[in-house]
C-alpha positions in Angstrom: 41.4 -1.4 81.4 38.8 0.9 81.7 37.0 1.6 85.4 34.5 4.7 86.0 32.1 4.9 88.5 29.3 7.8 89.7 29.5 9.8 92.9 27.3 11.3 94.6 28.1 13.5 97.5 25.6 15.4 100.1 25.6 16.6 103.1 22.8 16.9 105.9 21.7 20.2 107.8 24.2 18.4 110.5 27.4 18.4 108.3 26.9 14.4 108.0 28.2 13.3 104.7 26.3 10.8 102.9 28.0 8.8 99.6 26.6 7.7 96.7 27.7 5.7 94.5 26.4 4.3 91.0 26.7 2.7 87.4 30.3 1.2 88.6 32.8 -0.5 85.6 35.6 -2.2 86.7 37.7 -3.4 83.8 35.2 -2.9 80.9 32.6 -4.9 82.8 29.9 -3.4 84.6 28.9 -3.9 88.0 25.2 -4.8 88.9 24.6 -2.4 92.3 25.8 0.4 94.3 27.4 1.7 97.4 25.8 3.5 100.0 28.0 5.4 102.6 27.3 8.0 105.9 29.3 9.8 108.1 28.9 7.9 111.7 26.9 4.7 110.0 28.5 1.9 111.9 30.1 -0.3 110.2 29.9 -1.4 106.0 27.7 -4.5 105.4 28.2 -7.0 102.5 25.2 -7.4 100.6 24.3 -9.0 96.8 21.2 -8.6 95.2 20.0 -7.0 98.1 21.0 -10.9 99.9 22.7 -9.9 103.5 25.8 -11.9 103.7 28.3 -10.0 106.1 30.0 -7.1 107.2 32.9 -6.0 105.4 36.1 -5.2 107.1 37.2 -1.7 106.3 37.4 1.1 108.0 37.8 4.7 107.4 39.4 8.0 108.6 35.8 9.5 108.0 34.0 7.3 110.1 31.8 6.3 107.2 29.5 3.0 107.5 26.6 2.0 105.1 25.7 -0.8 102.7 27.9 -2.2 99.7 25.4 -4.2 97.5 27.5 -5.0 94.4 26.9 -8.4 91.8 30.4 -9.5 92.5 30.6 -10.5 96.3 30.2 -14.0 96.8 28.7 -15.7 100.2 31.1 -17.9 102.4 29.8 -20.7 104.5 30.2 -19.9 108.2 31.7 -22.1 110.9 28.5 -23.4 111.4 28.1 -24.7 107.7 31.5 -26.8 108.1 30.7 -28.8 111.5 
């Protein structure tokens, strides 16, 4: 099983971090998007194909918040959709 990924790493004028990353395999298979992370971003939101569905819960001993657009999250029905 092979996974890779590319990483980007910067840093602002401020010493905020700022993540990158790109052209992400997991198991041989290829994943359609990217992750987008920043020191003192609030929290990590869910997104595919640039679709909002909902924050993702993880957090981080860097503080780091952003966007994770990536082809395999799925959207859920809220409470709203079952009543």
């Amino acid at each position: 099983m092979v996974s890779a990924f590319s990483l980007a790493i910067n840093y602002t004028n401020q010493n905020i971090v700022k993540v990158h990353c790109s052209k992400i395999i997991k198991g041989s298979q290829p994943l359609i998007g990217e992750i987008v992370l920043t020191q003192g971003g609030g929290g990590i939101y869910g997104l595919r194909n640039y679709f909002g569905l909902a924050p993702v819960p993880i957090s981080s001993f860097f503080n780091l918040g952003g966007i994770v657009n990536l082809s395999v999250l799925h959207p859920t029905a809220g409470r709203e959709a079952v009543e």
